[in-house]
SEMAR-276638 format. One record per residue (C-alpha): x, y, z. Coordinates in steps of 0.25 Angstrom, whole numbers, plus 2048, in hexadecimal, padded with zeros to 3 digits. Layout:
BEGIN
XYZ
...
***
This chain:
BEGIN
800800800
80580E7FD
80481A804
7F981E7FC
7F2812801
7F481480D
7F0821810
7E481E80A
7E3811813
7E481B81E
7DB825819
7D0819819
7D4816825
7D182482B
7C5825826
7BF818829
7C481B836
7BD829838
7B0822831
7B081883D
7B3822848
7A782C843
79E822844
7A381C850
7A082A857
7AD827861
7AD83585E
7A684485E
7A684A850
7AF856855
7BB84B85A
7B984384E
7BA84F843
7C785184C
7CE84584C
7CB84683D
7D385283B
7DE84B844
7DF83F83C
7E284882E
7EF84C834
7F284083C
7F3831838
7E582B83E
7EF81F844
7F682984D
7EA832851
7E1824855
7EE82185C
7ED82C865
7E082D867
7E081E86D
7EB824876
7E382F87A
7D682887C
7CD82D871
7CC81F86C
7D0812870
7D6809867
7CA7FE867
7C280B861
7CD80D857
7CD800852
7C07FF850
7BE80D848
7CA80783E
7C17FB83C
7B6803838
7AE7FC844
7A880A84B
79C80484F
79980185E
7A580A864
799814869
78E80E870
786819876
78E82387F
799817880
7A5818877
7AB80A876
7BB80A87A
7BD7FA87A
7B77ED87A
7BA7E7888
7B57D9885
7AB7D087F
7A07C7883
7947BE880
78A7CB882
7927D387B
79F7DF87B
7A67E6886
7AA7F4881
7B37FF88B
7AD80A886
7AB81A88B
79F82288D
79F82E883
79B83988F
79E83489B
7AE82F896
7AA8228A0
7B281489B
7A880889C
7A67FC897
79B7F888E
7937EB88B
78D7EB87F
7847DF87A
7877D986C
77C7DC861
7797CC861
7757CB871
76E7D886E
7637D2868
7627C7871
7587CB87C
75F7C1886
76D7C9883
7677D6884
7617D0892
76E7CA896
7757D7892
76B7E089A
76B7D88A6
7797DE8A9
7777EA8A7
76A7EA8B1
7737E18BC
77F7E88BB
7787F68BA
7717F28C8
77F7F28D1
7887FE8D5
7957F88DB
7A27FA8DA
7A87EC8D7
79E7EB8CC
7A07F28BC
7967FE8BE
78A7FE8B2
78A80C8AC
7808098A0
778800896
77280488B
76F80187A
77880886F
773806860
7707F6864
7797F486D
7777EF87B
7837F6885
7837F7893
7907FE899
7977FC8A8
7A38008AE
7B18008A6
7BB7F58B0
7C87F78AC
7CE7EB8B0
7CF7DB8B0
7C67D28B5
7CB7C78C0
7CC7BD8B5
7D37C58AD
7DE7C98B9
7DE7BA8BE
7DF7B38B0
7ED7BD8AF
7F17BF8BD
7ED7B38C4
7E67B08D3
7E37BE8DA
7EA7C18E6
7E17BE8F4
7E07CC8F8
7DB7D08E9
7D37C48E8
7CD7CA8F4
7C87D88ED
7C37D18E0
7BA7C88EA
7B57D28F2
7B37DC8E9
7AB7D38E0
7A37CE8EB
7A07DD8EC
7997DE8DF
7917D08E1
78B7D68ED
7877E28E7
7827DB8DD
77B7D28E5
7757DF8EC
76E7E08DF
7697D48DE
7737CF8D2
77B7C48D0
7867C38C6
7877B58C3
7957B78BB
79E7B98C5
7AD7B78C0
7B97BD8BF
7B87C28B1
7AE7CB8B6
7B47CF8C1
7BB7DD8BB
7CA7E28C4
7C97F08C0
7D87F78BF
7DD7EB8BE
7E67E58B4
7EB7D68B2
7FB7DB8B4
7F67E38C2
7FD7DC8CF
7F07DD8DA
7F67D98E5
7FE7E78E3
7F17EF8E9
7E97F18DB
7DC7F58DD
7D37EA8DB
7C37EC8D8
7BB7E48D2
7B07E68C8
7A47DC8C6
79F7DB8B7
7967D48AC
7887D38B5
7827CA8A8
77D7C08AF
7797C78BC
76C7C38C3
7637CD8C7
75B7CB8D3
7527D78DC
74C7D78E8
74B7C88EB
7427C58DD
74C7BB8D9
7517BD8CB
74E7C98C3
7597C88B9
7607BC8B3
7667B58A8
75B7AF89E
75E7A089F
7587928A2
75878F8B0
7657868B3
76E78D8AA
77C7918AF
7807A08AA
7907A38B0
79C7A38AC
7A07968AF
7AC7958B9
7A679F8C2
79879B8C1
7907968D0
78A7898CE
77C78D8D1
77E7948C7
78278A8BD
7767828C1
76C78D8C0
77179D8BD
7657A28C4
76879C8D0
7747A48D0
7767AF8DB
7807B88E1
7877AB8E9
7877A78DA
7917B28D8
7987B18E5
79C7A28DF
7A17A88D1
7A97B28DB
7AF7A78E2
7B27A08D4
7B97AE8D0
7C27B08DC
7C57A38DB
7CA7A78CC
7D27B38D3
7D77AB8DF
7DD79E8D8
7DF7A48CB
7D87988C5
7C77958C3
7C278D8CD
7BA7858C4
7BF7828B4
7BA7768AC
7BD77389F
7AE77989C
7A578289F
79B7768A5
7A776E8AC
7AA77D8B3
79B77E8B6
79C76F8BB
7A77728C6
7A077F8CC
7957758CD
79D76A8D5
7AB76C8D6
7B37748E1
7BD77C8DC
7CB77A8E1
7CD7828EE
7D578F8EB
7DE78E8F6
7E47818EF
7E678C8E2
7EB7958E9
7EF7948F7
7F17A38FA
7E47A58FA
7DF7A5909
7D579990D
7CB7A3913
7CA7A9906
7CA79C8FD
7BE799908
7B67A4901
7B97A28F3
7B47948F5
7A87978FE
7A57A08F1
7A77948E8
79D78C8F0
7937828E7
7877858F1
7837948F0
7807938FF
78E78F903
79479C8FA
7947AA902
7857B08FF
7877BD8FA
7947C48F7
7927CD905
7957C190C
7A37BD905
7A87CC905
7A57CA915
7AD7BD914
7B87C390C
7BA7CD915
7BB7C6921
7C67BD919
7CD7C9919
7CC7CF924
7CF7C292C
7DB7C1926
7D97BB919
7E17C3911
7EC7C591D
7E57D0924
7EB7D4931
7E37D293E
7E47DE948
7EC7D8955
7E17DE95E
7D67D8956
7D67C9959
7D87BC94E
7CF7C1942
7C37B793F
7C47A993B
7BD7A392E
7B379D937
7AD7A993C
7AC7B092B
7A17AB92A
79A7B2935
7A07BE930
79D7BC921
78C7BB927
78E7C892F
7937CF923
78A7C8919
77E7D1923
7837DB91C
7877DA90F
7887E890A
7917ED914
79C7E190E
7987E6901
7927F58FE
79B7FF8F9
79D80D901
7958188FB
7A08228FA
7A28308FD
7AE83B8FB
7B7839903
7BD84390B
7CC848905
7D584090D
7E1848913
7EB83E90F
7EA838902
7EA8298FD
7F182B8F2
7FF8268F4
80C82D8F4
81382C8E7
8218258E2
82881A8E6
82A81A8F5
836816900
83480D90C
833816916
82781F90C
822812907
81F80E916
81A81C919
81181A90D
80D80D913
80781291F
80081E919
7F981490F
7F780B918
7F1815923
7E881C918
7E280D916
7E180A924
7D8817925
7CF810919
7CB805924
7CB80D92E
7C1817929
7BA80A924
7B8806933
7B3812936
7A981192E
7AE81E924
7B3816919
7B182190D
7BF82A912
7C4823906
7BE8238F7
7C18168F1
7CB81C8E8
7D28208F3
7D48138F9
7D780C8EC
7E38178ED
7E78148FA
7E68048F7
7ED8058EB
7F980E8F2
7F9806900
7FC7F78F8
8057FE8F1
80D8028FB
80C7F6902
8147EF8F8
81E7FC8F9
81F7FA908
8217E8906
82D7ED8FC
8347F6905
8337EC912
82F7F9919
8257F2922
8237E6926
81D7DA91D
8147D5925
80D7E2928
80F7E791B
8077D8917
7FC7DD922
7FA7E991C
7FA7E390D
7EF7D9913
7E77E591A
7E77EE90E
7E77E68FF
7DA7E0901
7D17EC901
7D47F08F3
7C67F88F2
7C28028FF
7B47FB8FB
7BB7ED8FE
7BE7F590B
7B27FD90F
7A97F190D
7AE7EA919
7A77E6925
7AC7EE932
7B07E3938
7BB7E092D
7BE7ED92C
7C17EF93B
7CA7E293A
7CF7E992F
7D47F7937
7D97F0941
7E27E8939
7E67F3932
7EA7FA941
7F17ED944
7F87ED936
7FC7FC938
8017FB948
80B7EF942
8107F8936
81280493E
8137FE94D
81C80B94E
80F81694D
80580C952
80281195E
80081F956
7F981794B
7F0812957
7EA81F958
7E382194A
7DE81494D
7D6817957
7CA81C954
7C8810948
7C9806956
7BD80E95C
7B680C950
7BC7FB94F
7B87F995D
7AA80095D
7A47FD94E
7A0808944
79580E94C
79F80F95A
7A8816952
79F82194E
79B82395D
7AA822962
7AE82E956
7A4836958
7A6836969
7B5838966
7B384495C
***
């Protein structure tokens, strides 16, 4: 070819590109005429170059407009960035909402299902579940609606893996992270359940780790949260009337993903209920635990087959690390009979946090405070606590906080041992204040991005301070064990008092053993948190207000 040719090539090229892009209407009239004049004096490689670099297009838009394939990047007030994945129902775009400049993710029905009433049914039945529940650990619904045929219903962008994703790369989770993951999920199924809505395809892949990518080391203090997603084959139930909402099938039919699925589920899908998902929550922490499924035949109906009659192999045999109290609870998920399995996710939130808080995760226990509680006794804690399931599970309503007279944010640039020990103890006292305001019952001092701050810096140091050999291990291993679990100040808040006074007084113990030097000076700022330990939240006020 020439360079006649080719510039003629190029000038089809152009134009074909610019007659895709006006119909694609990516663009105002006013922006477009611009970039027209641009590319008259540039070559259009080099200007679509710098316009992905810039952000004006993304290269999926671009490689679409060269293909002449303009149609569907608009849909309605949504400008279509990417494709995010594909399904059975349909497509998942990451697109933008022209006005408001909000990244979202949108679910779009293929033209086929469309048709199809069941689809269309299915397809609804999402967006009416999952536009019923506000939570934090669960992909917010933003809007639903029908563009020129097409079906779309848009929820909140997660820019991050899914647990299969991070466990099928990275392998088993650490204990402490584990942890988050099962909490905060447990959080989302007891809103959920709140609401009168089972998911019934509970797994890791949709299980979203926002901020999170495969190459992050977790045990380095990374934020963990957790994201619940795709409510397509939620149940819907309301005010005791059994089932409002469900899938349209034959009565014995088993709808699931197959390696997590309950086995009354198998035998019957609406017999499925919120210990149904418990049991596909046990199955995925399983997954995340021993880095392996707990069941996995050669088919889908040998899979099915062993949920139904086989035990799996006990986790601690896979992974010996993992402590038996908490093995005990994965398995007591993963029970056959729903009645043997925790009965709602309140009640294994309970139980989690008194695995913890006893010690399960090598908490300190303050020396005035006696031998924490045996495994015996759980139980009795797990039915006091199940009383009152909102308090282990409701998020804070928050409030401004009042500006802070020291800052979270930490101290920039690499730090010596004698700073990185300073550091330390600032940190550390700053989260100390977390739980102590906790136990006083005025947790809202700090926002939740001021905590994630604070929780981000303080593991950070920690790992600074184990470098240096500044203090020592054991304490600094206390510490780590008092502070990495609570990755969320929701995970922190919901505790019951009870945990959370256990909690401070470790925390006094932890600090009189780092610092015995000032702990008699310590002891003082102490003091008016025992008043409000040793008489309950009500004694407290009484006691403060007498003092003030």
């Amino acid at each position: 070819m020439n360079l006649r040719d080719e510039n003629v090539a190029d000038e089809i090229s152009t134009w074909m590109f610019f007659r895709a892009l006006r119909a694609s209407r990516l663009l105002s009239a006013e922006t477009l005429e611009e970039l027209e004049r641009r590319v008259r004096e540039e070559p259009l490689a080099d200007v679509l170059r710098d316009l992905i670099d810039r952000g004006v297009f993304t290269q999926y838009q671009v490689d679409r407009l060269k293909a002449g394939k303009h149609h569907g990047l608009v849909i309605g007030q949504y400008h279509i960035l990417g494709e995010l994945g594909q399904g059975g129902c349909g497509v998942v775009y990451k697109a933008r909402h022209a006005l408001m400049d909000r990244v979202v993710a949108l679910k779009v029905i293929s033209s086929d299902l469309c048709k199809n009433k069941t689809a269309r049914d299915l397809f609804l039945r999402e967006v009416v579940t999952t536009t019923r529940l506000a939570h934090p650990n669960i992909a917010t619904a933003y809007d639903a609606d029908e563009f020129e045929g097409q079906v779309f219903f848009v929820i909140e962008f997660v820019e991050g893996p899914t647990l299969h994703a991070y466990v099928t790369d990275r392998g088993a989770l650490p204990v402490p992270v584990a942890c988050s993951v099962l909490l905060e999920t447990a959080q989302a199924l007891q809103h959920a359940n709140e609401n009168g809505i089972v998911h019934r395809d509970i797994k890791p892949a949709n299980i979203l780790l926002p901020g999170l990518v495969p190459q992050t080391n977790m045990v380095s203090g990374t934020l963990v949260l957790v994201k619940v997603v795709d409510f397509g084959l939620a149940s819907f139930r309301q005010g005791g009337r059994g089932i409002i909402t469900t899938i349209p099938c034959e009565e014995g039919a088993a709808i699931g993903t197959p390696a997590f699925i309950a086995p009354e589920q198998i035998t019957d899908v609406h017999k499925a209920d919120i210990r149904s998902d418990l049991y596909s929550l046990g199955c995925s922490l399983y997954f995340a635990l021993a880095g392996r499924l707990p069941f996995d035949g050669m088919t889908s109906e040998l899979t099915l087959f062993q949920h139904l009659d086989k035990e799996p192999t006990p986790l601690r045999s896979l992974q010996p690390s993992v402590p038996a109290p908490l093995a005990a609870i994965v398995h007591r998920l993963m029970a056959k009979n729903p009645a043997q399995r925790f009965q709602t996710p309140a009640d294994l939130i309970a139980a989690l946090n008194c695995f913890v808080l006893s010690g399960g995760l090598g908490f300190p226990e303050a020396r005035s405070d006696g031998p924490s509680a045996p495994p015996d006794q759980w139980e009795t804690d797990v039915s006091r606590n199940s009383r009152h399931p909102t308090r282990a599970t409701a998020m804070v309503q928050l409030r401004p906080a009042p500006p802070s007279s020291q800052p979270l944010l930490p101290r920039p640039g690499a730090l010596g041992g004698r700073e990185t020990v300073a550091e330390f103890r600032r940190l550390w006292r700053e989260w100390c204040a977390v739980v102590e305001d906790c136990v006083r019952g005025t947790p809202n001092q700090v926002t939740d991005g001021q905590y994630k701050t604070l929780y981000r810096a303080l593991t950070a140091v920690l790992r600074d301070v184990s470098e240096c050999s500044a203090l020592p291990p054991e304490q600094i291993d206390r510490a780590r064990s008092l502070i990495e679990p609570w990755v969320t100040r929701a995970s922190l808040v919901n505790l019951e008092y009870k945990m959370l006074a256990s909690m401070w007084r470790s925390c006094r113990a932890t600090d009189a053993d780092l610092w015995p030097e000032q702990a008699q000076k310590s002891a003082n700022g102490w003091l008016m948190t025992a008043a409000c330990v040793a008489f309950g939240l009500a004694g407290c006020v009484a006691v403060w207000l007498g003092l003030r």
